[in-house]
PDB file of the backbone (N, CA, C, O) and the ligand in Angstrom, with CONECT records:
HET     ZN  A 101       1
ATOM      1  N   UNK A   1      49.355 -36.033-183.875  1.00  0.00           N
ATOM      2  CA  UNK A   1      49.343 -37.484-184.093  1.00  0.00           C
ATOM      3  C   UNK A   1      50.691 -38.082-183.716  1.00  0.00           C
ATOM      4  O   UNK A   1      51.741 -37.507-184.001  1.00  0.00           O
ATOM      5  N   UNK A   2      50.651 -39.153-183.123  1.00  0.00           N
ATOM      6  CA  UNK A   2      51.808 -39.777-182.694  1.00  0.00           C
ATOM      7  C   UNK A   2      52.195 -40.885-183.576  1.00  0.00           C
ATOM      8  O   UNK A   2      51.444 -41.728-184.067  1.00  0.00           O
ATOM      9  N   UNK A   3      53.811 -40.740-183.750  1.00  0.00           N
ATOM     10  CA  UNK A   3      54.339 -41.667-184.443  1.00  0.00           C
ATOM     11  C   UNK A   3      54.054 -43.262-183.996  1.00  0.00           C
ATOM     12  O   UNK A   3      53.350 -43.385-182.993  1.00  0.00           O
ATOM     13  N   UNK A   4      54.502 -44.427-184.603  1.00  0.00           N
ATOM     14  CA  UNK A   4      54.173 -45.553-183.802  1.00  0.00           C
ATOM     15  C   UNK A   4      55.520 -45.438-183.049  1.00  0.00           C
ATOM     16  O   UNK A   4      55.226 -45.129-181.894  1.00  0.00           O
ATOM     17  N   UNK A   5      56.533 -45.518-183.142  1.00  0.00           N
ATOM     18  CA  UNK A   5      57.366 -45.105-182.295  1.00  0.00           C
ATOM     19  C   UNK A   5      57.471 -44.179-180.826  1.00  0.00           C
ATOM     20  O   UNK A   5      58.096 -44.260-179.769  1.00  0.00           O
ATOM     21  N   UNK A   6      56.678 -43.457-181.313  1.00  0.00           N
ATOM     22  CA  UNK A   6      56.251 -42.613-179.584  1.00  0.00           C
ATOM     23  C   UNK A   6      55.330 -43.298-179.207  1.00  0.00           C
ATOM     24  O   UNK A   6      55.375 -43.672-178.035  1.00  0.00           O
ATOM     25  N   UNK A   7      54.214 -43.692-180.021  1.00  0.00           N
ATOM     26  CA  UNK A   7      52.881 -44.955-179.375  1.00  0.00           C
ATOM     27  C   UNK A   7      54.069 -45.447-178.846  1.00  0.00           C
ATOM     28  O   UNK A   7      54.503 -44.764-177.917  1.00  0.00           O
ATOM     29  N   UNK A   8      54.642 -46.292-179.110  1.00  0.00           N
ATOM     30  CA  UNK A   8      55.024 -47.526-178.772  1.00  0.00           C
ATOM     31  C   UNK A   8      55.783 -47.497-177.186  1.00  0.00           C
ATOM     32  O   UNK A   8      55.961 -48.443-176.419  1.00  0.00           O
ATOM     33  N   UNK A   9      56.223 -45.753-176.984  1.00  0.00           N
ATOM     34  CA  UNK A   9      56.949 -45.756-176.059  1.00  0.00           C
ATOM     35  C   UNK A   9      56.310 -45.264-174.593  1.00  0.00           C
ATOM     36  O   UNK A   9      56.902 -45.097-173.527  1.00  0.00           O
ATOM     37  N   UNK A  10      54.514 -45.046-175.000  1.00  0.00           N
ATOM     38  CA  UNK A  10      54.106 -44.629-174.034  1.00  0.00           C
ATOM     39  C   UNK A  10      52.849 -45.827-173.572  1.00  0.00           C
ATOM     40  O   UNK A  10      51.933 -45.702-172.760  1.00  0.00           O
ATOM     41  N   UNK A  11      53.250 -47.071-174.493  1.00  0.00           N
ATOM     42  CA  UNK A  11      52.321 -48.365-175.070  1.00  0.00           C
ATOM     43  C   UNK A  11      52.367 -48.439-173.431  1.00  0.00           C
ATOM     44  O   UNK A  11      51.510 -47.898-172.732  1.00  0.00           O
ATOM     45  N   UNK A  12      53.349 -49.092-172.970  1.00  0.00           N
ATOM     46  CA  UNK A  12      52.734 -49.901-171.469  1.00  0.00           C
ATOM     47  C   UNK A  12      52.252 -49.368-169.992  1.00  0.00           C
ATOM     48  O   UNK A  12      51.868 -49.941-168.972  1.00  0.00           O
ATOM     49  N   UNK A  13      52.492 -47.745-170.433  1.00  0.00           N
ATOM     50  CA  UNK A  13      51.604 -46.813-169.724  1.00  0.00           C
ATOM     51  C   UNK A  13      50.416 -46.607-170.031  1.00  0.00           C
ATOM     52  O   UNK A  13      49.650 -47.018-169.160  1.00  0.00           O
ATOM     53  N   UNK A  14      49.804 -46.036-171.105  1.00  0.00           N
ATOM     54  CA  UNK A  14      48.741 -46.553-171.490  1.00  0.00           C
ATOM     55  C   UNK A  14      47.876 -47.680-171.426  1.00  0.00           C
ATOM     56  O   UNK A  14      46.652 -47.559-171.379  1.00  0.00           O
ATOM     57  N   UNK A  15      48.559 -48.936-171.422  1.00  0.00           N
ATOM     58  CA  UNK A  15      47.759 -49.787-170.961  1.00  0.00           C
ATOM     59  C   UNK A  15      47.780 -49.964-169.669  1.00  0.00           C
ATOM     60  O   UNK A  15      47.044 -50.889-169.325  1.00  0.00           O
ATOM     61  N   UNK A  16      48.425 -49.354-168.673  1.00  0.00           N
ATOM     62  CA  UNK A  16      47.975 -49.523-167.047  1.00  0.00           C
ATOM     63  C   UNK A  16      47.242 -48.154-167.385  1.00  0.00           C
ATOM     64  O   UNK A  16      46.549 -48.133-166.368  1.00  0.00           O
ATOM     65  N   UNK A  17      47.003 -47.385-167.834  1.00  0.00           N
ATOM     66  CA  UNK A  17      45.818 -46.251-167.453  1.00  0.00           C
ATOM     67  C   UNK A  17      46.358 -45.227-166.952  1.00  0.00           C
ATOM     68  O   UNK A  17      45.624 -44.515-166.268  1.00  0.00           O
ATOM     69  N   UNK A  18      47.939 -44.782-167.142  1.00  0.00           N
ATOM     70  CA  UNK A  18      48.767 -44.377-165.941  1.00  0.00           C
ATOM     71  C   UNK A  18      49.585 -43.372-166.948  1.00  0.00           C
ATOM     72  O   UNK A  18      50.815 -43.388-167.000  1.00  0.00           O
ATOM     73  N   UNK A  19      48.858 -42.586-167.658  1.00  0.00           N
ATOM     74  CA  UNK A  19      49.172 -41.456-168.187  1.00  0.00           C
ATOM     75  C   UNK A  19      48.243 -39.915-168.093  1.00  0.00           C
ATOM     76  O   UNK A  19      47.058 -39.782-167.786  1.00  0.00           O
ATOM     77  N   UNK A  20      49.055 -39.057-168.398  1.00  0.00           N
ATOM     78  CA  UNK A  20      48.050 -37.660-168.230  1.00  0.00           C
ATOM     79  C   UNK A  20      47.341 -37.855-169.343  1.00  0.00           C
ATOM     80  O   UNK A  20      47.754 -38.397-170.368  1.00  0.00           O
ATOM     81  N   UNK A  21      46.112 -37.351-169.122  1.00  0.00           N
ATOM     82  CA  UNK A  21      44.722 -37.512-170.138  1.00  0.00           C
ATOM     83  C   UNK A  21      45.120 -36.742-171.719  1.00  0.00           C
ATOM     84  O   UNK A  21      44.379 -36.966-172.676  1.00  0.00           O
ATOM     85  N   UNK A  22      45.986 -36.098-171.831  1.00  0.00           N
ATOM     86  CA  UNK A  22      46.347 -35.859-173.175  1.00  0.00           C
ATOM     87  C   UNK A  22      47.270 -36.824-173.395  1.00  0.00           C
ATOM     88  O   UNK A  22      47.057 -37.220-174.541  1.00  0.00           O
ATOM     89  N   UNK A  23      48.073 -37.351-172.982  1.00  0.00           N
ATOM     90  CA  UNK A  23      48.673 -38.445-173.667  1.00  0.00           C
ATOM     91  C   UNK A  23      47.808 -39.416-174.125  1.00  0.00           C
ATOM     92  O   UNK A  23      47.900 -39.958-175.227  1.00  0.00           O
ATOM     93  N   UNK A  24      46.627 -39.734-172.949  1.00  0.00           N
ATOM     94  CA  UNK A  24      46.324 -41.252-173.091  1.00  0.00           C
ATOM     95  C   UNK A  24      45.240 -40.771-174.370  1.00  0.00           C
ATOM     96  O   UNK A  24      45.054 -41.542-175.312  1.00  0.00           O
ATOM     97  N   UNK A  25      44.578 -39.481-174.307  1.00  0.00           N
ATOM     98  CA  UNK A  25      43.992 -39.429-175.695  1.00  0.00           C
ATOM     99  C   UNK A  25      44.758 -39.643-177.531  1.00  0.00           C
ATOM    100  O   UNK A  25      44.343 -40.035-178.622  1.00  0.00           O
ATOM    101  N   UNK A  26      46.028 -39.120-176.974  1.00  0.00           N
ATOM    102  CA  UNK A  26      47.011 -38.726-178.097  1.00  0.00           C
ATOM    103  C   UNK A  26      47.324 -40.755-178.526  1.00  0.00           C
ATOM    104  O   UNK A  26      47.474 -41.168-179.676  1.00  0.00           O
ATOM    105  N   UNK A  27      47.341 -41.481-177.502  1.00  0.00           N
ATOM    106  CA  UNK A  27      47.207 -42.945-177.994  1.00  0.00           C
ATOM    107  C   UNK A  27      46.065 -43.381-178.227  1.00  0.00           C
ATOM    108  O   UNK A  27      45.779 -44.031-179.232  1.00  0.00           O
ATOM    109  N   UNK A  28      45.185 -43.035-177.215  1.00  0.00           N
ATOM    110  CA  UNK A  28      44.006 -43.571-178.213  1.00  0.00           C
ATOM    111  C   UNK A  28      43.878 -43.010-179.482  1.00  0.00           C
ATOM    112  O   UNK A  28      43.510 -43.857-180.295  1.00  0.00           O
ATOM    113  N   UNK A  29      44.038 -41.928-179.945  1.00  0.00           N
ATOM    114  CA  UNK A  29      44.018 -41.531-181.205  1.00  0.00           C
ATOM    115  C   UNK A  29      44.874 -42.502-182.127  1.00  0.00           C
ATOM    116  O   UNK A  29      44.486 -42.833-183.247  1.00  0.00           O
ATOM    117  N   UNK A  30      45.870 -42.860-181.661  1.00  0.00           N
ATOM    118  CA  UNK A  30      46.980 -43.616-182.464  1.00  0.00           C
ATOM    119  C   UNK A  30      46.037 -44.617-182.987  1.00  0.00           C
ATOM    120  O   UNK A  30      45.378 -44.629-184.027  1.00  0.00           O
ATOM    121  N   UNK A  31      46.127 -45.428-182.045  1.00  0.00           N
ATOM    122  CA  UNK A  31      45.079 -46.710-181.526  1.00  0.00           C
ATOM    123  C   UNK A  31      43.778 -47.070-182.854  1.00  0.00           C
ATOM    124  O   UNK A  31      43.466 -47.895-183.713  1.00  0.00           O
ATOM    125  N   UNK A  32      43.446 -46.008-182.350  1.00  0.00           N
ATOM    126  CA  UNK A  32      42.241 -45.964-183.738  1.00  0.00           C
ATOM    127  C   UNK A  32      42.376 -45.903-185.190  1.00  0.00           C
ATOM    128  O   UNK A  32      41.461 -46.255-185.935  1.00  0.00           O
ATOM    129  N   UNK A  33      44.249 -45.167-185.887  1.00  0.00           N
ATOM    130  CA  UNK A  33      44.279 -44.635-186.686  1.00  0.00           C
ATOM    131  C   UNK A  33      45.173 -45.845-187.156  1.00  0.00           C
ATOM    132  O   UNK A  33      45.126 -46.389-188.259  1.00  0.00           O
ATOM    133  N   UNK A  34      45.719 -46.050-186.455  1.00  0.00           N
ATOM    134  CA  UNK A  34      46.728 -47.099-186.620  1.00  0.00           C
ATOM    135  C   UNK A  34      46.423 -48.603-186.984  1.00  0.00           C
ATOM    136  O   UNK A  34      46.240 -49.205-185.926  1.00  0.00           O
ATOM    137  N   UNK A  35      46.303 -49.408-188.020  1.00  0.00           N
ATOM    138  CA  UNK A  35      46.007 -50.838-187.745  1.00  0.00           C
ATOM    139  C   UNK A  35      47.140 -51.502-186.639  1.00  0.00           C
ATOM    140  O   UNK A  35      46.936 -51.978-185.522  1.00  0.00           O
ATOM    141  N   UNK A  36      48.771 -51.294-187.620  1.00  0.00           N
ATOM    142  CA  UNK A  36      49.547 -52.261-186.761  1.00  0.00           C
ATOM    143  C   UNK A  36      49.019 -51.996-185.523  1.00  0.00           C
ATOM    144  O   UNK A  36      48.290 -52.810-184.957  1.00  0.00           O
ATOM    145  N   UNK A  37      49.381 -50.700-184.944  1.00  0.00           N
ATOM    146  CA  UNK A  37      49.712 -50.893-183.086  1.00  0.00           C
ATOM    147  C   UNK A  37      48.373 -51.268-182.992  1.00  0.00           C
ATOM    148  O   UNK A  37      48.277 -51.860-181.918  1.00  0.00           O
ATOM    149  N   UNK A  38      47.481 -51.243-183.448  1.00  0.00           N
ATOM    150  CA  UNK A  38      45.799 -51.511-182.711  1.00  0.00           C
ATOM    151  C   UNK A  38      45.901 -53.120-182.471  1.00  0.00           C
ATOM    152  O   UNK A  38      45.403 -53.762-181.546  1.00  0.00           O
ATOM    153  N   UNK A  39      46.687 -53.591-183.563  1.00  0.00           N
ATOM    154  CA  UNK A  39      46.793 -55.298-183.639  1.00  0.00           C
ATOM    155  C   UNK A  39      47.917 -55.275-182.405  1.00  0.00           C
ATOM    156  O   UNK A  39      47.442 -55.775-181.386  1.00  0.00           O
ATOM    157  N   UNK A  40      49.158 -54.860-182.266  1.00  0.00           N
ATOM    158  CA  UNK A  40      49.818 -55.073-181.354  1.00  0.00           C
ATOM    159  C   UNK A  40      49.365 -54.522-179.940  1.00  0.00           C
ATOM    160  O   UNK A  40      49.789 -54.502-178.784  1.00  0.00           O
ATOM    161  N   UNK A  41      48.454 -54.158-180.546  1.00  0.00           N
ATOM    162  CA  UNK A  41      47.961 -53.237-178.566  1.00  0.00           C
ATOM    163  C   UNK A  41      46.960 -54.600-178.391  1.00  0.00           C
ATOM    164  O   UNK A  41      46.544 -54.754-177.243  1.00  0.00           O
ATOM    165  N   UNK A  42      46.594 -55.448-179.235  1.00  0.00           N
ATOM    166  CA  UNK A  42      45.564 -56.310-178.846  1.00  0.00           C
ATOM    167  C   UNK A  42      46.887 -57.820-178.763  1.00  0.00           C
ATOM    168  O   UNK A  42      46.850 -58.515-177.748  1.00  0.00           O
ATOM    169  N   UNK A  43      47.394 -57.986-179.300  1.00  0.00           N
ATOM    170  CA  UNK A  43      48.067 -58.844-178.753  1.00  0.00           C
ATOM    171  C   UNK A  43      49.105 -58.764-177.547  1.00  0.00           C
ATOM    172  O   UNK A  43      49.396 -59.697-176.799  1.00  0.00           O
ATOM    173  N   UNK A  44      49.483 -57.785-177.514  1.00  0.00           N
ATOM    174  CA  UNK A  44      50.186 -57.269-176.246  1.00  0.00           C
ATOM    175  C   UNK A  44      49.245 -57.800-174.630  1.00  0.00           C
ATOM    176  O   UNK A  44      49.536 -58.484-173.649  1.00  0.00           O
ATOM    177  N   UNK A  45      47.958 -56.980-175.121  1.00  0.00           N
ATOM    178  CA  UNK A  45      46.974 -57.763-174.260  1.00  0.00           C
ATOM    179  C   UNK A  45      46.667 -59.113-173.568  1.00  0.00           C
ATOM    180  O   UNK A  45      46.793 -59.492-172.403  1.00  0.00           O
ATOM    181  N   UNK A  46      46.181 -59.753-174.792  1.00  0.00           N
ATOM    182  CA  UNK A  46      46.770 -61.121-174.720  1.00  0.00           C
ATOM    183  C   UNK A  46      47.977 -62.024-174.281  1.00  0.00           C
ATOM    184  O   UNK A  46      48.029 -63.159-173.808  1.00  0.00           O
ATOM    185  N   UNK A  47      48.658 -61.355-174.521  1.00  0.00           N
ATOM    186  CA  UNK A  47      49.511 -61.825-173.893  1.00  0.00           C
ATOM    187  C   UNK A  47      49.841 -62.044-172.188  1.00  0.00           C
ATOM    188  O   UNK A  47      50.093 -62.933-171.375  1.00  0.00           O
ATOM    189  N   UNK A  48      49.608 -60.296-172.304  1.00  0.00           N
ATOM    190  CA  UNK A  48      49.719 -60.019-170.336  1.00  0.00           C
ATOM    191  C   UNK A  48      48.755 -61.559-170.187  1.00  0.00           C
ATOM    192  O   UNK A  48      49.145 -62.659-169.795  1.00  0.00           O
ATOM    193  N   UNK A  49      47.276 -61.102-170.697  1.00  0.00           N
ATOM    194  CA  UNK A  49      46.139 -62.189-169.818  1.00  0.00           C
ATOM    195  C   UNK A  49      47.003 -63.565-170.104  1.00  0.00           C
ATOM    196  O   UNK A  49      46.823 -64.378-169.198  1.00  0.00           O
ATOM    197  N   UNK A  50      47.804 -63.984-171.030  1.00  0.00           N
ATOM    198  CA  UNK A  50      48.248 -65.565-170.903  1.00  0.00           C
ATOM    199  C   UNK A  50      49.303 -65.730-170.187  1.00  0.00           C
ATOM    200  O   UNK A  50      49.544 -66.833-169.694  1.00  0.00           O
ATOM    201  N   UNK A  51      50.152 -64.619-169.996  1.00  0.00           N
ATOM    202  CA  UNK A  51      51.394 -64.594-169.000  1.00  0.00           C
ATOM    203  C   UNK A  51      50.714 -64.907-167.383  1.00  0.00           C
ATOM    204  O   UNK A  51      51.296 -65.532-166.497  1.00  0.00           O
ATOM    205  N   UNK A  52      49.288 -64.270-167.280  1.00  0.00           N
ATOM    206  CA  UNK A  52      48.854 -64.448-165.702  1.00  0.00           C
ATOM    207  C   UNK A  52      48.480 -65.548-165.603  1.00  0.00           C
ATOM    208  O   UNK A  52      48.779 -66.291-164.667  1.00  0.00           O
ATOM    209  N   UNK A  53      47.695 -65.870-166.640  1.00  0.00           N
ATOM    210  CA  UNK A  53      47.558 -67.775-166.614  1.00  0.00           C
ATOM    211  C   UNK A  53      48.325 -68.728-166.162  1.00  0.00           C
ATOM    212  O   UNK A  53      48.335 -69.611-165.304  1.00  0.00           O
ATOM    213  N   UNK A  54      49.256 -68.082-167.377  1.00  0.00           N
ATOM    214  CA  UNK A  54      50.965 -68.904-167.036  1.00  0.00           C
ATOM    215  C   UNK A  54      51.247 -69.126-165.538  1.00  0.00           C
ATOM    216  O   UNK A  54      51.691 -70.145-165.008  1.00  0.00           O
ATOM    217  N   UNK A  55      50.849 -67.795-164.889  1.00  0.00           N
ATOM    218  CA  UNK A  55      51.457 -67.586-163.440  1.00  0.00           C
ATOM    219  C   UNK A  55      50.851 -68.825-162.485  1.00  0.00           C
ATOM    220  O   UNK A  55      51.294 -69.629-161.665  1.00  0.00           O
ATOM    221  N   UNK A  56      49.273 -68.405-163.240  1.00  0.00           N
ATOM    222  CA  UNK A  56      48.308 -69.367-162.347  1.00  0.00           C
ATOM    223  C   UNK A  56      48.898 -70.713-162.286  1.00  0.00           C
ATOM    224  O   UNK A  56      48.963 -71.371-161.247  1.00  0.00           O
ATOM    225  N   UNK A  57      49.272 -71.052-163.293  1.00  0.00           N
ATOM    226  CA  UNK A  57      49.646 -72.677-163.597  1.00  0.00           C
ATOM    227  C   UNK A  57      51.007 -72.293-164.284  1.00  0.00           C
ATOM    228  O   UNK A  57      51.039 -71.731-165.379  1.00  0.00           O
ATOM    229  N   UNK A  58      52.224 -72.663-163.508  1.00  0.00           N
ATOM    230  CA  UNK A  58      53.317 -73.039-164.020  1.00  0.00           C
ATOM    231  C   UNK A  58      53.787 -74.178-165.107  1.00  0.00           C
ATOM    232  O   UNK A  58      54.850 -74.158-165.727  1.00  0.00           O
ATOM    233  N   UNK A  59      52.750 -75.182-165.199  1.00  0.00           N
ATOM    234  CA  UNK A  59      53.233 -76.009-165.889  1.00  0.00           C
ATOM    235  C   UNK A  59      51.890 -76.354-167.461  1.00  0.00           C
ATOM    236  O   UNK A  59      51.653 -77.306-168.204  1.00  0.00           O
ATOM    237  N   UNK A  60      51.284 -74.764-167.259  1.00  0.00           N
ATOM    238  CA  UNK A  60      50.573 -74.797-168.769  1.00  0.00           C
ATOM    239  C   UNK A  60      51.564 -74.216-170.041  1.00  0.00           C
ATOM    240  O   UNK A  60      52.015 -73.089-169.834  1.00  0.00           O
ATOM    241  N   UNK A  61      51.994 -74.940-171.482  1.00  0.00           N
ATOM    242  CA  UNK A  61      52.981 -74.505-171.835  1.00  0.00           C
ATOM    243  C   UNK A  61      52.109 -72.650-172.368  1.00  0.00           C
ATOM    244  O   UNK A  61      50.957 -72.281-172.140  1.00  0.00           O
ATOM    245  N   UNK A  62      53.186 -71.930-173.059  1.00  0.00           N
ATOM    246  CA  UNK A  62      52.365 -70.750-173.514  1.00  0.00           C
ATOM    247  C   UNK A  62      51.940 -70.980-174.838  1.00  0.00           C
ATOM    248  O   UNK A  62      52.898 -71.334-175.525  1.00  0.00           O
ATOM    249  N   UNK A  63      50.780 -70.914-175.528  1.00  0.00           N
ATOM    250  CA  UNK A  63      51.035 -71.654-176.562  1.00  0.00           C
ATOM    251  C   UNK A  63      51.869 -70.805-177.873  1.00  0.00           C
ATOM    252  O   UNK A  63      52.044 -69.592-177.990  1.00  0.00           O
ATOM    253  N   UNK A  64      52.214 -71.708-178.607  1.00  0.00           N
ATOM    254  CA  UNK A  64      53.949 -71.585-179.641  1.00  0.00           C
ATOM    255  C   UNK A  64      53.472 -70.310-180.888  1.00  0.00           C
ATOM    256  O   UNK A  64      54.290 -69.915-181.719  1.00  0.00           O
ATOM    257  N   UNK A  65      51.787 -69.697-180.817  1.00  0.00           N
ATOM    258  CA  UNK A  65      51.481 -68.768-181.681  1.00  0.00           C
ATOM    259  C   UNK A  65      51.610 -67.468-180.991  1.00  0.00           C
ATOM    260  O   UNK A  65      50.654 -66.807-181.395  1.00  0.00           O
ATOM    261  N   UNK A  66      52.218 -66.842-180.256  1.00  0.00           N
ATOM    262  CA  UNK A  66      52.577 -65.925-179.234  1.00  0.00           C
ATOM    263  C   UNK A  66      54.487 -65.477-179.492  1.00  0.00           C
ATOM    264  O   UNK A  66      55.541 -65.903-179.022  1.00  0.00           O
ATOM    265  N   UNK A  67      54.204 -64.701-180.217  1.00  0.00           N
ATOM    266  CA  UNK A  67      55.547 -64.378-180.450  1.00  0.00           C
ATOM    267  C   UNK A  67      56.498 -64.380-179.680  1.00  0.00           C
ATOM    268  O   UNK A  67      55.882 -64.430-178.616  1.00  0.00           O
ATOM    269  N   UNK A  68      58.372 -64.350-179.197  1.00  0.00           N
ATOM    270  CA  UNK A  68      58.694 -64.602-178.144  1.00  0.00           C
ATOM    271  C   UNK A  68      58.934 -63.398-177.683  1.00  0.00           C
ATOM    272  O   UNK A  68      59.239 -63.315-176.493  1.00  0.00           O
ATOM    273  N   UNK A  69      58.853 -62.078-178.557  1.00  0.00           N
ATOM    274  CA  UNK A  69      58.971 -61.048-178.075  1.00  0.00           C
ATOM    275  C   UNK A  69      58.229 -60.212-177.227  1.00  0.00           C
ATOM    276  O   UNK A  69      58.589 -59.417-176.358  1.00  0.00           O
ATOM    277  N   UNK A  70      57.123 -60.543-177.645  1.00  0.00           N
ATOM    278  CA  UNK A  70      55.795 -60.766-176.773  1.00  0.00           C
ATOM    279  C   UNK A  70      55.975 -60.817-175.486  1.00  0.00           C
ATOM    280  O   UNK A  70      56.010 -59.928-174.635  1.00  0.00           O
ATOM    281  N   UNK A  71      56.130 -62.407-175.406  1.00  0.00           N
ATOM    282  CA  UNK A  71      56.444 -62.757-174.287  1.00  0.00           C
ATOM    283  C   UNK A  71      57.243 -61.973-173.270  1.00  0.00           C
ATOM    284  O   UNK A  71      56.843 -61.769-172.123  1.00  0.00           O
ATOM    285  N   UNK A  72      58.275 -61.590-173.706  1.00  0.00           N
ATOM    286  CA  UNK A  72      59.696 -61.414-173.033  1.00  0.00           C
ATOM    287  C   UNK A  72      59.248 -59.755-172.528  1.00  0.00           C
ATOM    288  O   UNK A  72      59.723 -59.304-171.486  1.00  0.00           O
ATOM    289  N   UNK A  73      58.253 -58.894-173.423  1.00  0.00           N
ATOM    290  CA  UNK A  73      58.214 -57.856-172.827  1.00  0.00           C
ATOM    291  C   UNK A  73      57.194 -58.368-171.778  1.00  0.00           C
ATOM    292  O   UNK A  73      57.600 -58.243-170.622  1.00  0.00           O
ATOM    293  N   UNK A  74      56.085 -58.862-171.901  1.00  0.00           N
ATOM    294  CA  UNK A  74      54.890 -59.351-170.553  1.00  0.00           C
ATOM    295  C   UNK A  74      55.410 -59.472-169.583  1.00  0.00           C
ATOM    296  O   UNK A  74      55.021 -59.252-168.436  1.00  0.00           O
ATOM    297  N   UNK A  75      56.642 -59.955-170.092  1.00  0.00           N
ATOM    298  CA  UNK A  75      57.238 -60.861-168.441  1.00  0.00           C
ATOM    299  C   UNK A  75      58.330 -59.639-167.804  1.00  0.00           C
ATOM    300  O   UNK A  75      58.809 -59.673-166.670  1.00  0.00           O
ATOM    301  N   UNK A  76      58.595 -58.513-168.895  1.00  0.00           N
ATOM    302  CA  UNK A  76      59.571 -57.345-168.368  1.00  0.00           C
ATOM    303  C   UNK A  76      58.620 -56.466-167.961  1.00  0.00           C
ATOM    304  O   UNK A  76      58.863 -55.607-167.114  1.00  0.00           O
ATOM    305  N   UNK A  77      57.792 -56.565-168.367  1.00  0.00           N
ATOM    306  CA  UNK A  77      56.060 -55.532-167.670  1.00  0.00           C
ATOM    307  C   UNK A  77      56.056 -56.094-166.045  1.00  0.00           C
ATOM    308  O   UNK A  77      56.197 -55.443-165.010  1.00  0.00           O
ATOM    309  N   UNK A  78      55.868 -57.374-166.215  1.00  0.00           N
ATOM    310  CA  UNK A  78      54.943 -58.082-164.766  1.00  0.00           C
ATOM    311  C   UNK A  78      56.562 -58.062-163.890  1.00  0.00           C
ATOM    312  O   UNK A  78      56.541 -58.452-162.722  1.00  0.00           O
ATOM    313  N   UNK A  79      57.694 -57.678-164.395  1.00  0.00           N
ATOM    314  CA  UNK A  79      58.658 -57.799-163.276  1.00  0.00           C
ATOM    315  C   UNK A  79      58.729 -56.299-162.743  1.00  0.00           C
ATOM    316  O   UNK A  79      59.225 -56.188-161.622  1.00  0.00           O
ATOM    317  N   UNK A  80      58.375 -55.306-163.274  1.00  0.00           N
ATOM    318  CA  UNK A  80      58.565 -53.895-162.868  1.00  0.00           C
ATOM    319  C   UNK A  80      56.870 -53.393-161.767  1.00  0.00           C
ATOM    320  O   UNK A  80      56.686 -52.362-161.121  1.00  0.00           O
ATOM    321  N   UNK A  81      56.091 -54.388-161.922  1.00  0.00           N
ATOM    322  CA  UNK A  81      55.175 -53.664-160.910  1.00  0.00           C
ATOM    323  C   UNK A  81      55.998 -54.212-159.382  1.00  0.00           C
ATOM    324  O   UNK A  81      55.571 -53.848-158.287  1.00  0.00           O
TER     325      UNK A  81
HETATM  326 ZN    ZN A 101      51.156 -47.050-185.114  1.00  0.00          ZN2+
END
């Protein structure tokens, strides 16, 4: 079982799909066991999808219930592809 701390560090690989199949099981296991990260793996989500929005339309604000940390990793995700 993985700590949320190791979840957390293999979080944005996992969500591109872009891990060896025992890892990505060893998070889904997390995933399931875990409330927080299950809530933060779902807002993390959300986020990416409102950051691409964002992209779509520069001048939609993000809305102010989106944490800024959130944010700031989406946008450190979408600068590394
Ligand atoms: Zn956890």
């Amino acid at each position: 079982m993985l700590t949320c701390k190791e979840f957390d560090d293999f979080m944005v690989d996992y969500l591109d799909q872009d891990l060896p199949v025992w890892q990505k099981f060893m998070c889904w296991l997390h995933v399931k066991m875990c409330r927080e990260c299950a809530d933060f793996v779902r807002d993390y989500q959300r986020t990416i999808a409102l950051g691409q929005m964002a992209y779509d339309d520069p001048d939609e604000p993000v809305p102010s219930s989106v944490p800024e940390e959130l944010i700031n990793a989406a946008l450190a995700h979408q600068k590394t592809k």
